[in-house]
Structure formats: C-alpha cells, structure tokens
C-alpha positions as a Markdown table, in Angstrom:
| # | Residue | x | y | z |
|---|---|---|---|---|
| 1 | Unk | 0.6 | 3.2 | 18.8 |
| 2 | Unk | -3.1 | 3.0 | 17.8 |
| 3 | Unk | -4.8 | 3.0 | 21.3 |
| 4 | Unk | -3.3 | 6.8 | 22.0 |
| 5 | Unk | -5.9 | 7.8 | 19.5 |
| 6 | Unk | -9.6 | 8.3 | 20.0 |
| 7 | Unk | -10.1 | 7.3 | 16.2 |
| 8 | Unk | -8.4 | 4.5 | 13.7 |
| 9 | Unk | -9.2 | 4.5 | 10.6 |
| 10 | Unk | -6.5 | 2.4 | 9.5 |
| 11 | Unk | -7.8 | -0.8 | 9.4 |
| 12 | Unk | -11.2 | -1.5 | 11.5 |
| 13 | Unk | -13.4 | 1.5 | 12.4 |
| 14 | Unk | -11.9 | 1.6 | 16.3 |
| 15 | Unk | -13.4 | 4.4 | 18.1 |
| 16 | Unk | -11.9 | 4.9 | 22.3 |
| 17 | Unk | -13.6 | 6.9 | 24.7 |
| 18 | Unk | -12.7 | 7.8 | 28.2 |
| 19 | Unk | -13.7 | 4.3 | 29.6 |
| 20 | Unk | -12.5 | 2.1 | 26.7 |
| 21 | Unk | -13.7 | 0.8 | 23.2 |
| 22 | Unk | -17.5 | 2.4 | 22.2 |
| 23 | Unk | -19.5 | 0.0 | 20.7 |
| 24 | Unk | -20.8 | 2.2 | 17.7 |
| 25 | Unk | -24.6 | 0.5 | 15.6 |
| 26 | Unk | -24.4 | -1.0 | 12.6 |
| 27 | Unk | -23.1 | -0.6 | 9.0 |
| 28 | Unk | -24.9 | 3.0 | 8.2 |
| 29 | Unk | -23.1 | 4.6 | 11.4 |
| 30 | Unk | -19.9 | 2.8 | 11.1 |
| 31 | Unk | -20.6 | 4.0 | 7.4 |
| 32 | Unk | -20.9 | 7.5 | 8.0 |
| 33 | Unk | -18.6 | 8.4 | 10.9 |
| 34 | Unk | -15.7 | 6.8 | 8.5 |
| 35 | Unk | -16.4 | 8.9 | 5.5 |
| 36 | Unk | -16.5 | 11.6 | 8.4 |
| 37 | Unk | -13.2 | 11.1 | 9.3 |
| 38 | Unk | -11.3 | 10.2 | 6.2 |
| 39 | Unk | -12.7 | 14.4 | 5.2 |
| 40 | Unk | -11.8 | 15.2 | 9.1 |
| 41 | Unk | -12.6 | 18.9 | 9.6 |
| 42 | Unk | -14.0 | 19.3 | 6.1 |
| 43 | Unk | -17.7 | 19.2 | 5.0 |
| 44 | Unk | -19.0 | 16.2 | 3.1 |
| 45 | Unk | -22.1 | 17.3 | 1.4 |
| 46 | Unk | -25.3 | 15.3 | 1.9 |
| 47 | Unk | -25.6 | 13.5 | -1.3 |
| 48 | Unk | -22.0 | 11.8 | -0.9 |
| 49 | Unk | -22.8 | 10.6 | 2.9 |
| 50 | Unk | -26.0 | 9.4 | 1.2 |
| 51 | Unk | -24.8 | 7.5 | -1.8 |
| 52 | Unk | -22.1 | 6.1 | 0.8 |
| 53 | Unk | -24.4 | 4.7 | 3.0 |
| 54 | Unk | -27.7 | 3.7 | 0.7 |
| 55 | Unk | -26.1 | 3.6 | -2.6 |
| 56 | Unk | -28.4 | 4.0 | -5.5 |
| 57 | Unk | -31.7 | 3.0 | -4.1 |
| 58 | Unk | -32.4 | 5.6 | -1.0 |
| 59 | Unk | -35.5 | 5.8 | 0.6 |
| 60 | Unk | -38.1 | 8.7 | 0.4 |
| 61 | Unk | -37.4 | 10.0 | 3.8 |
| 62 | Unk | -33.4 | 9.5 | 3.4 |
| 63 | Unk | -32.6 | 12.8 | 4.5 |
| 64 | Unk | -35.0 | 12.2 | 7.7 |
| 65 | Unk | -32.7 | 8.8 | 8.0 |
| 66 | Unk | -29.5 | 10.4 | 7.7 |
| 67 | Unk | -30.4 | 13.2 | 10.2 |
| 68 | Unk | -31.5 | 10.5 | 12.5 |
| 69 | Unk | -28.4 | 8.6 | 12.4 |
| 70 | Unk | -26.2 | 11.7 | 12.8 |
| 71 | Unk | -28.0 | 12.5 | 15.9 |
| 72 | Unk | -27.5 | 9.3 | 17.2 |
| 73 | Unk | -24.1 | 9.2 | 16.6 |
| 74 | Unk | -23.5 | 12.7 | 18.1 |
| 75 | Unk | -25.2 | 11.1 | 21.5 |
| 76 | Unk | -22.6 | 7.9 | 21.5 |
| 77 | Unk | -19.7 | 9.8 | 21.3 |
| 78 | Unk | -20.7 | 12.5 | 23.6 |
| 79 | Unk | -21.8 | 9.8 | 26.5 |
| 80 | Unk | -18.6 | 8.3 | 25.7 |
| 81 | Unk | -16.8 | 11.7 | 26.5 |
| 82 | Unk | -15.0 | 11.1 | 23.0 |
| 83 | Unk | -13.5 | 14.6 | 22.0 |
| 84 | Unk | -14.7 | 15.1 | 19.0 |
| 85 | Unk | -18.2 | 17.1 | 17.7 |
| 86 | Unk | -20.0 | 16.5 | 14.4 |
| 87 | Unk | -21.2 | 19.9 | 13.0 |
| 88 | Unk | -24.3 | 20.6 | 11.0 |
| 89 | Unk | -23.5 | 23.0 | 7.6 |
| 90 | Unk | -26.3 | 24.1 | 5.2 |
| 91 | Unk | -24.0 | 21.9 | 2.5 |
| 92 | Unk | -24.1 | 18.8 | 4.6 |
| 93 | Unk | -21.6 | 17.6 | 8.1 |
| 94 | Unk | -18.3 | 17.6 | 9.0 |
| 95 | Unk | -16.5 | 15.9 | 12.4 |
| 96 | Unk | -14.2 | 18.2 | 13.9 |
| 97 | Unk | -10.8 | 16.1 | 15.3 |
| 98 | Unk | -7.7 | 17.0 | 16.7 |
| 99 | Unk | -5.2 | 16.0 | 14.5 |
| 100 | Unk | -3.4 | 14.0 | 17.9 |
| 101 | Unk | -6.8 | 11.8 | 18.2 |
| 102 | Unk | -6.8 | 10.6 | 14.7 |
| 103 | Unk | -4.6 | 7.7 | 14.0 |
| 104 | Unk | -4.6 | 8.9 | 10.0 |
| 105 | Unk | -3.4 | 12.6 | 10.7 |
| 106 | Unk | -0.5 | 11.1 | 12.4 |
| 107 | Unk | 0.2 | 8.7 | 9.6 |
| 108 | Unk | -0.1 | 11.8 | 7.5 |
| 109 | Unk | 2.5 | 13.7 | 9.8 |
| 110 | Unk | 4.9 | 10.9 | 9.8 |
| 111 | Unk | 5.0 | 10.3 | 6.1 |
| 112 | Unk | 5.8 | 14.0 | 5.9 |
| 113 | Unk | 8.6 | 13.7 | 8.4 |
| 114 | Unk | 9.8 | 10.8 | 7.0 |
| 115 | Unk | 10.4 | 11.5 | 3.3 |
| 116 | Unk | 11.9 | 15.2 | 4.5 |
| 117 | Unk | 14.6 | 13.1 | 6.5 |
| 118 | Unk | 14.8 | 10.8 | 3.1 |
| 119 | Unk | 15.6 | 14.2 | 1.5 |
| 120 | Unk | 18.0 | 15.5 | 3.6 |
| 121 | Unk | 20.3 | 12.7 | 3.3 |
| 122 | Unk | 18.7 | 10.8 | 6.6 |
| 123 | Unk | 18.2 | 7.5 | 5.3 |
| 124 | Unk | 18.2 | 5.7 | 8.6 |
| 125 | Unk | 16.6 | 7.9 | 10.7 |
| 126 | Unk | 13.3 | 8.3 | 7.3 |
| 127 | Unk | 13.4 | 4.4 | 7.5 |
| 128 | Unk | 12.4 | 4.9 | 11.2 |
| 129 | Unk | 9.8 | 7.0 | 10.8 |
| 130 | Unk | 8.6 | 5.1 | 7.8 |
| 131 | Unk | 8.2 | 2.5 | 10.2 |
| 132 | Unk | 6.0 | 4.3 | 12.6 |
| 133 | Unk | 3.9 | 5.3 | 10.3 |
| 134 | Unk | 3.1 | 2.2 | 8.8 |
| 135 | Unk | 2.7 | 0.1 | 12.4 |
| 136 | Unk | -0.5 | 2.3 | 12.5 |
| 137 | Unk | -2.1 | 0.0 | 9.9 |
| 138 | Unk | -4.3 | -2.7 | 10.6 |
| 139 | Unk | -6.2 | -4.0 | 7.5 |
| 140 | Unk | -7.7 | -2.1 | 4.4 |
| 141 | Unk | -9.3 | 1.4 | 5.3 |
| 142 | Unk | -13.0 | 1.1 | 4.8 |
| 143 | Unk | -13.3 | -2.7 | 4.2 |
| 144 | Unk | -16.1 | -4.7 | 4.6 |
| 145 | Unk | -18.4 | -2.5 | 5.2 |
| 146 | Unk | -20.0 | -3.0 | 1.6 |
| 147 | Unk | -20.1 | 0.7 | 0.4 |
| 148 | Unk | -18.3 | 1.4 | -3.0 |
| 149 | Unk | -18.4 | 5.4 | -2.5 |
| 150 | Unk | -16.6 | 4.6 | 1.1 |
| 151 | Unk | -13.9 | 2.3 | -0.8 |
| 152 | Unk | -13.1 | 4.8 | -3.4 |
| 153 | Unk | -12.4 | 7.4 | -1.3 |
| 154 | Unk | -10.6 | 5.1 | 1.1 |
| 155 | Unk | -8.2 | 3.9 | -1.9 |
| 156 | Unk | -6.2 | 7.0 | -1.8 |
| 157 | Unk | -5.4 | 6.2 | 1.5 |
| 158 | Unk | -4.3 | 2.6 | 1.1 |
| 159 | Unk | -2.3 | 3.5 | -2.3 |
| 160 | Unk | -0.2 | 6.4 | 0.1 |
| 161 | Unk | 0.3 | 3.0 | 2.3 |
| 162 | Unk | 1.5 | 1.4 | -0.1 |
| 163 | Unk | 3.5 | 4.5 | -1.5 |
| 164 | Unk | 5.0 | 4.8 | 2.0 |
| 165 | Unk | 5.9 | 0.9 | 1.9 |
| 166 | Unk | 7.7 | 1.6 | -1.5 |
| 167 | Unk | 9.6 | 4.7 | -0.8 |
| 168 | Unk | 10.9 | 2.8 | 3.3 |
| 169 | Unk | 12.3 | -0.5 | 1.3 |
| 170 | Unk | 14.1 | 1.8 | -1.3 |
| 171 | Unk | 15.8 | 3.1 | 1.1 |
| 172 | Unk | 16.3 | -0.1 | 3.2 |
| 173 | Unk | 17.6 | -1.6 | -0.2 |
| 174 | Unk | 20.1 | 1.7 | -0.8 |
| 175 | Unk | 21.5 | 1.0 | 2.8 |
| 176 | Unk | 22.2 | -2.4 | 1.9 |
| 177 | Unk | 19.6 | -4.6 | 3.4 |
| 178 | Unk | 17.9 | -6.6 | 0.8 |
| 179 | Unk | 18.5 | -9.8 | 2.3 |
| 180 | Unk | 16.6 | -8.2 | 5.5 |
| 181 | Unk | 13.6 | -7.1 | 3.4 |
| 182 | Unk | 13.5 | -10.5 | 0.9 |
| 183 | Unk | 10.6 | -12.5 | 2.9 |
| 184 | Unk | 8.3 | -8.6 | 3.2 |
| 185 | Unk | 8.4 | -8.3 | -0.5 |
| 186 | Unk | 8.0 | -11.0 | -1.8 |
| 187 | Unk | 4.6 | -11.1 | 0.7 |
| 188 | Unk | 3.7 | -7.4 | -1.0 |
| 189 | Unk | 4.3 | -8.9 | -4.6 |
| 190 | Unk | 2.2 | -11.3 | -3.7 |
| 191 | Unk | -0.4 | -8.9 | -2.3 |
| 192 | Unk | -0.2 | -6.5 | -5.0 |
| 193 | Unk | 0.9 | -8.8 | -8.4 |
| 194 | Unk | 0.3 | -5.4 | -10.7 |
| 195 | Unk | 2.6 | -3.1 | -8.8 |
| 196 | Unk | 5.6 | -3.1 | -11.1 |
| 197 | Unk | 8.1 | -1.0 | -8.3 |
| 198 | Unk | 7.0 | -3.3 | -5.9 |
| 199 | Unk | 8.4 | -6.2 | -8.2 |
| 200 | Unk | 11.3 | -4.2 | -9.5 |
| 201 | Unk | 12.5 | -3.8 | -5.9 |
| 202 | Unk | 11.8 | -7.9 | -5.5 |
| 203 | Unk | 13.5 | -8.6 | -9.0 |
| 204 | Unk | 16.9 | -5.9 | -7.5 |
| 205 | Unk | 17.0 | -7.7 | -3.3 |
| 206 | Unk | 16.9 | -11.2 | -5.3 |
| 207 | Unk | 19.7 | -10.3 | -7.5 |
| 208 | Unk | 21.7 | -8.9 | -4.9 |
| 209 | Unk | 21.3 | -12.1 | -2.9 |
| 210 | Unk | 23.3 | -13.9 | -5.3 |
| 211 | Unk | 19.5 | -15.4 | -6.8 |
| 212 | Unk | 19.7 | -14.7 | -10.4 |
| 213 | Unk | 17.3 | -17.2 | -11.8 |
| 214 | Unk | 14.5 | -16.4 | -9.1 |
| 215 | Unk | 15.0 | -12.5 | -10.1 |
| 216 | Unk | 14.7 | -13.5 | -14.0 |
| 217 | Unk | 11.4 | -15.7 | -13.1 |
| 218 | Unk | 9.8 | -12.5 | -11.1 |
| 219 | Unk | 9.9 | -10.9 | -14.4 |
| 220 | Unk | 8.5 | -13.3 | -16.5 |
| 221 | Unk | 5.7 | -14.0 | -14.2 |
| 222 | Unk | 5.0 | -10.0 | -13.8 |
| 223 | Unk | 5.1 | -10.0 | -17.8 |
| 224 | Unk | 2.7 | -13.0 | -18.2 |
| 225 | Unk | 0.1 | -11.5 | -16.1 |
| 226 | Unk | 0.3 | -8.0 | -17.5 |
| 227 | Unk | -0.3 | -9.6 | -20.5 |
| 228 | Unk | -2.5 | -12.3 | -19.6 |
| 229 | Unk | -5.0 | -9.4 | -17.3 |
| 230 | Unk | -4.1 | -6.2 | -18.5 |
| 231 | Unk | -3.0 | -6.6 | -21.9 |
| 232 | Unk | 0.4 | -4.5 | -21.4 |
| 233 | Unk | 4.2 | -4.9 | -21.7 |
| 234 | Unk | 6.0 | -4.3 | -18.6 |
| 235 | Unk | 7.4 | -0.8 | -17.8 |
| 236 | Unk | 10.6 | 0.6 | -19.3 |
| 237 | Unk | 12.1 | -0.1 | -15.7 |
| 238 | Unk | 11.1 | -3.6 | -15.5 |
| 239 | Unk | 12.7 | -4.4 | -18.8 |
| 240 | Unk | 15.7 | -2.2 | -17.6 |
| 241 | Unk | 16.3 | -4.4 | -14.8 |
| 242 | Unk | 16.0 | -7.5 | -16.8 |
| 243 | Unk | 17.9 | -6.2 | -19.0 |
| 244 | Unk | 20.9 | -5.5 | -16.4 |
| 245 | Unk | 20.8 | -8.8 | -14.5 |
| 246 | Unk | 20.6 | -10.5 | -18.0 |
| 247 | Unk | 24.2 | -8.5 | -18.8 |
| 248 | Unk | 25.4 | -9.7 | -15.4 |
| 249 | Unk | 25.4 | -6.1 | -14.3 |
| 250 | Unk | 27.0 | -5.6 | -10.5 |
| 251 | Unk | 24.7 | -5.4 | -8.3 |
| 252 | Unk | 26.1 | -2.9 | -6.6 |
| 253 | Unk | 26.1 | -0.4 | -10.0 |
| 254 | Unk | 22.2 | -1.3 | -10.0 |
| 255 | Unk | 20.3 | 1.7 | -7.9 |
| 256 | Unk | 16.7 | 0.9 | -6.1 |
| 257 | Unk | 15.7 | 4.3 | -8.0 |
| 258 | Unk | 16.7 | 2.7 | -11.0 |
| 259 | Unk | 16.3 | 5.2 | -14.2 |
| 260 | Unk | 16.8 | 4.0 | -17.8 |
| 261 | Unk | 20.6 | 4.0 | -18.5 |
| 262 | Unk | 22.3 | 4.2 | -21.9 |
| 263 | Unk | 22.8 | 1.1 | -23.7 |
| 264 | Unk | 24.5 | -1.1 | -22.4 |
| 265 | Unk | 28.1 | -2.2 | -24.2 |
| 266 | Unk | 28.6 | -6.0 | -25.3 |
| 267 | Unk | 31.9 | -6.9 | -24.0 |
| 268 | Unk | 34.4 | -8.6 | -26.9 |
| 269 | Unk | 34.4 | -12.6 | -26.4 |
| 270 | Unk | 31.5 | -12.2 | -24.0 |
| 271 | Unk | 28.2 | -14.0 | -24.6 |
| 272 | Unk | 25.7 | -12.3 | -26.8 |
| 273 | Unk | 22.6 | -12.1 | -25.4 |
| 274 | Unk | 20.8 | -15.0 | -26.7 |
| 275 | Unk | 23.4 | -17.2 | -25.0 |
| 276 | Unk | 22.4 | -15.6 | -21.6 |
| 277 | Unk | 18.6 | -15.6 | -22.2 |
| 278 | Unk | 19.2 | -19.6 | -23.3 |
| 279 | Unk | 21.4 | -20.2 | -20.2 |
| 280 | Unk | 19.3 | -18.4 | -17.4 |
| 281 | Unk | 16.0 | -20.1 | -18.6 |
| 282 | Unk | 18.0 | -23.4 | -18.6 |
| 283 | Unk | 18.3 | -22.4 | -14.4 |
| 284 | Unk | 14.8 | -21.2 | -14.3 |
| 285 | Unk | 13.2 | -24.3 | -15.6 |
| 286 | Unk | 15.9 | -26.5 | -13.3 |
| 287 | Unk | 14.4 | -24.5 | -10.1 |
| 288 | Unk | 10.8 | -25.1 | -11.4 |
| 289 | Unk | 11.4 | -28.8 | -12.3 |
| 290 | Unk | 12.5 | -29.0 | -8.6 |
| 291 | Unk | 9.5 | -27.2 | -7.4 |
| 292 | Unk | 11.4 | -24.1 | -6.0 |
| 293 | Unk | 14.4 | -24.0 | -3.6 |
| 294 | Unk | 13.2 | -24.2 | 0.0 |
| 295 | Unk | 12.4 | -20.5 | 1.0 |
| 296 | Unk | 12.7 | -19.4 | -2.4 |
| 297 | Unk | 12.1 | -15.7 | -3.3 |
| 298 | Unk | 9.5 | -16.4 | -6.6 |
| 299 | Unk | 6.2 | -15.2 | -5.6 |
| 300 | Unk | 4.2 | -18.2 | -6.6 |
| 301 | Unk | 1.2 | -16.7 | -4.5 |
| 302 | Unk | 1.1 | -13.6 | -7.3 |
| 303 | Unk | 0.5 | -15.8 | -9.9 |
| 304 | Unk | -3.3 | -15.1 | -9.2 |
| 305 | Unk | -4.3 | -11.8 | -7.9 |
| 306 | Unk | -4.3 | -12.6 | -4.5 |
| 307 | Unk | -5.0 | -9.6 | -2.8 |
C-alpha cells in the first residue's frame, strides 16, 4: 500500500518521485524532512528543527546550516518532480503534502474509519480497516536516526500503532477468534512486556483456548516485572482477570473490554480460593519443570524488555 505514496513515514524515511526511490543526503536531511512531515502542513519553528537535528551543541552559523540544508532539500524533491513544497515562515518551515501522498494521513484516515465502523456495530468490516491501516507500518517512526527530539515526537505516533493494534484484536477476540490471534500477541507481549491490555488480551485468548495455567503464568510474569522495573502492582484489570480465570469463570461471560465486576460469589462445596491458587501453581510449575508445552502461549521473550 506504501508505494502509492510519495512519502512513508512509517517505518524508514522512503521518499518516491516520478522515476522511483530519491536517494535523500544524510542524517540532518533525513532528520529534518521527517520532523517535516510528522507536523505536515503545520510550521515547526526553528529552534525545534534545530535541536532535532544538532541537539544541544549547534554550531555558530546553525541557522546558516539549517537554511542550507533546507535549500538543498527543496532542490531534490523538486528534480525528483515529488509534489510537495517546503515553505519559508518568519517562525520557521513547514512541507505542504496532500494528505493522499502521505502514508501517515492515510493511516490517520483509516483509524478514523475504522473505530467509527467499531462504533456502529461493524465489527468485521472495523477489523478490516484496522488491518489496512496497520499494513502501512514498516519499523519504528523515526528510528535510527539518533535524534531524541525526532523520537519524542515520533512516539505518539507509534503508541496510536500500538492503540490501533489493541482496539483490531479486541474486536477479533469479541468475534471469537482468539485462537487466530494467539501466536500475534504473544509476539506484541513480547515486544511491549509493560503494556498491561496488551497482556490482559494474551492472559483472556489463552484462557479461552482451554490454556489455564499458561494464562495464570502471563500474569505472574507481567506482576514480577512491574515490580521488579517499575515498582507497581498490576492494574485493577489485570488482577480482575486473574481473579476470574482463578474462579473458573466461563470464558465466554469474560468480555475483551473487561471492566471491574462485583465480587464474585464462592459457590457452597466449591474450592476456596487458596485451594485454586495451590492447584493452578501446582500446573504452572509442571509446564515449567517441562520447559513449556511445544508452541506454548507464555511469553518467555518478555521476561526482559525486549523491545
């Protein structure tokens, strides 16, 4: 979907002009035409492209510099009949884009479609377009180009792709398909061992796939490194969920959205729930002794930040 764009941003800086790829200079252009675009058709003041690019030590002629490599890039993309123009302001430059040439405007338009469809009782049709939106990534916004200014502003971006990831598998797990999206989350729990919805919704596809003792051992290892990292106790939802599968809960009664629910009512005769905390740790430390079922569901990567 990416080459219908002039611009991606999503991933490595990709620029296409009328007879293919442009091969842009080095790090302070591919520096400043990304900060460019993330702001598309807004102005970015001088000091901010400035900080981006040279960081806290500029040099005396930095605004010469700056103007120089604007220039320059304003030359590239002309000869490369890309349809864009970066404008001069008193304040500092801004790129002016269609919307259609910039792989991130249409990632913004299809979130937008997508979670309308998600309200209007669309689920299949918002997983779709979920989808779409997401096969515009290719790698980290902003990466690798060793400017911290650049990777804060890009983060917002990569947390609304990771937003967009949440919100298309709690819908794929509300139609019914968590044995489809097992193998993708435990890769994103992997990937991002701190984001507690992401291992809620690993903890809920487990438990619906009959794997109790690998949903339980998701939780304790989220809770260890919380603690172990961050110092913290897991959310009210992660404990929720424990909470349920530990009561044997039906899956079915267990919502991706979950929400805390009322207390939940000990059954006469049943177990208490020391007895089901004893007997499920009993299967954890069986699967562990084995060294995990063969395609198990436990994150072992997450165990260290890994991404």
């Amino acid at each position: 979907m990416s080459t219908h764009h002039q611009f991606s941003v999503l991933g490595p800086l990709v620029v296409q002009g009328a007879h293919g790829p442009v091969r842009l200079g080095g790090n302070r252009q591919r520096i400043l035409l990304t900060l460019l675009l993330l702001e598309a058709n807004r102005v970015i003041g001088v000091g901010r492209l400035i900080e981006a690019i040279w960081r806290e030590a500029p040099p005396a002629t930095v605004r010469s510099q700056l103007r120089i490599c604007v220039s320059g890039l304003r030359r590239l993309l002309s000869a490369a009949g890309v349809a864009a123009e970066i404008e001069t302001h008193p304040s500092g430059y801004l790129i002016r884009v269609p919307r259609v040439h910039l792989d991130l405007s249409h990632f913004e338009d299809l979130l937008s479609r997508a979670r309308a469809e998600a309200r209007s009782a669309s689920p299949e049709r918002a997983v779709v377009l979920f989808q779409q939106a997401l096969q515009l990534w290719h790698g980290p916004v902003g990466s690798g180009l060793g400017s911290e200014l650049l990777e804060t502003v890009a983060l917002k971006v990569n947390e609304d792709r990771l937003s967009a990831i949440e919100d298309r598998i709690e819908l794929e797990l509300a139609l019914g398909r968590h044995r489809q999206v097992l193998g993708e989350l435990t890769r994103h729990v992997a990937e991002n061992p701190f984001q507690e919805s992401l291992c809620l919704q690993l903890m809920l596809a487990l438990y619906r796939s009959g794997r109790t003792a690998e949903a339980l051992s998701v939780y304790r290892d989220t809770r260890r490194r919380l603690a172990r990292e961050l110092g913290l106790e897991p959310s009210e939802k992660l404990r929720l969920m424990e909470r349920m599968i530990l009561d044997r809960r039906p899956a079915g009664e267990i919502s991706p959205g979950l929400a805390p629910a009322p207390p939940l009512p000990v059954r006469a005769g049943a177990p208490g729930p020391q007895d089901r905390i004893a007997l499920l740790e009993r299967e954890i430390a069986d699967l562990r002794d084995a060294g995990g079922p063969s395609g198990t569901g436990v994150p072992r990567a997450a165990k260290g930040r890994s991404g």
